[in-house]
C-alpha positions in Angstrom: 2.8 13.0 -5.2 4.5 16.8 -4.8 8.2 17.3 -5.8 7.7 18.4 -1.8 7.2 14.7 -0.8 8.4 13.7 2.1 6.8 16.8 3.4 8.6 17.1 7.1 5.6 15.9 8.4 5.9 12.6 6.3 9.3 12.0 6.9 8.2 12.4 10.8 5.7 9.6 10.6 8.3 7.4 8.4 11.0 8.2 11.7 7.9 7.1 14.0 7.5 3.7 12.0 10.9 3.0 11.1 11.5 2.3 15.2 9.3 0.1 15.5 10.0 -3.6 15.5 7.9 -6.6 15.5 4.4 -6.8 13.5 2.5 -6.7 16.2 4.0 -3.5 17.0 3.3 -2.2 13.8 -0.1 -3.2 13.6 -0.8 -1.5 17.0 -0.1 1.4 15.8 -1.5 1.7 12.8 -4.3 0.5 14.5 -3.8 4.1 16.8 -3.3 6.5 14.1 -5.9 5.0 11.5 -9.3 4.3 11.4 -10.6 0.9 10.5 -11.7 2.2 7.4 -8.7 3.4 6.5 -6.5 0.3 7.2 -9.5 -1.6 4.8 -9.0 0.8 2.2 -4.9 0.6 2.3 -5.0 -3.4 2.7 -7.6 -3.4 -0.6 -5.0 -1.3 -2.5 -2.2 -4.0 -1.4 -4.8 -6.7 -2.4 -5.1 -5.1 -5.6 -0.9 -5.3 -6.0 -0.6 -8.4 -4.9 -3.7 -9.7 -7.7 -1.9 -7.5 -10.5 1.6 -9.0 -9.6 -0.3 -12.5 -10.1 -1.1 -11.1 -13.8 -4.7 -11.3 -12.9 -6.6 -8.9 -15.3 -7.8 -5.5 -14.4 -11.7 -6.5 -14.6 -11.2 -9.5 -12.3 -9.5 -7.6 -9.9 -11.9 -5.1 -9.4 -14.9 -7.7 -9.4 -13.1 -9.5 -6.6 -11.9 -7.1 -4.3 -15.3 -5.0 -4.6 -13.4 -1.6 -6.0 -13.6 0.2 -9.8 -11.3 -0.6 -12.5 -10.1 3.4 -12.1 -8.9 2.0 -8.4 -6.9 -0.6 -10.3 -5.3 1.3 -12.8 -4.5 4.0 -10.2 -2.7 1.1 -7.8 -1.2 -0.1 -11.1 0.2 3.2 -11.8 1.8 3.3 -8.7 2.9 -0.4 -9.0 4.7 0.0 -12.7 5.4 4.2 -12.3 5.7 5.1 -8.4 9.0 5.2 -6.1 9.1 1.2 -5.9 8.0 0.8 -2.7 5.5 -2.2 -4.0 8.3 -3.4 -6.1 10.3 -3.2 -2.5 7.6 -5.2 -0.5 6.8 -8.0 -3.1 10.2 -8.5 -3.5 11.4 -9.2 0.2 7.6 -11.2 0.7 9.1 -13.5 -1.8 12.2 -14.4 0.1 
């Protein structure tokens, strides 16, 4: 990410999602603004953080969700190095 991130455009989508309120609401859209290929690729990257916050090693990770071990480090990156927005999920899934 930019030192420009949230771009305007960004922070319009993140207004757009923060409104709405149920999961089914959210999936519906998300379903509307991304392809089916793109929610399988952002649900294999949460796979992916879910496996590593398990301690599941990097090569078994990759073998089971079907991606390269680059994909895994790079989600791990983001996991141990990003603005904590995984940290932020896993944390309130646990409650």
């Amino acid at each position: 990410m930019t030192d420009s991130y949230p771009t305007a455009d960004i922070k319009n989508l993140i207004q757009a999602i923060s409104t709405l309120k149920t999961p089914e609401e959210l999936a519906n859209f998300l379903r509307d603004i991304m392809t089916i290929k793109e929610l399988e690729d952002i649900s294999q990257r949460w796979q992916i953080v879910l496996l590593l916050n398990q301690k599941v090693p990097y090569l078994d990770i990759a073998k089971q969700v079907g991606v390269s071990t680059t994909t895994v480090t790079r989600c791990a990156l983001w996991l141990h190095h990003g603005k904590g927005g995984y940290l932020t999920a896993l944390s309130r899934l646990k409650k």
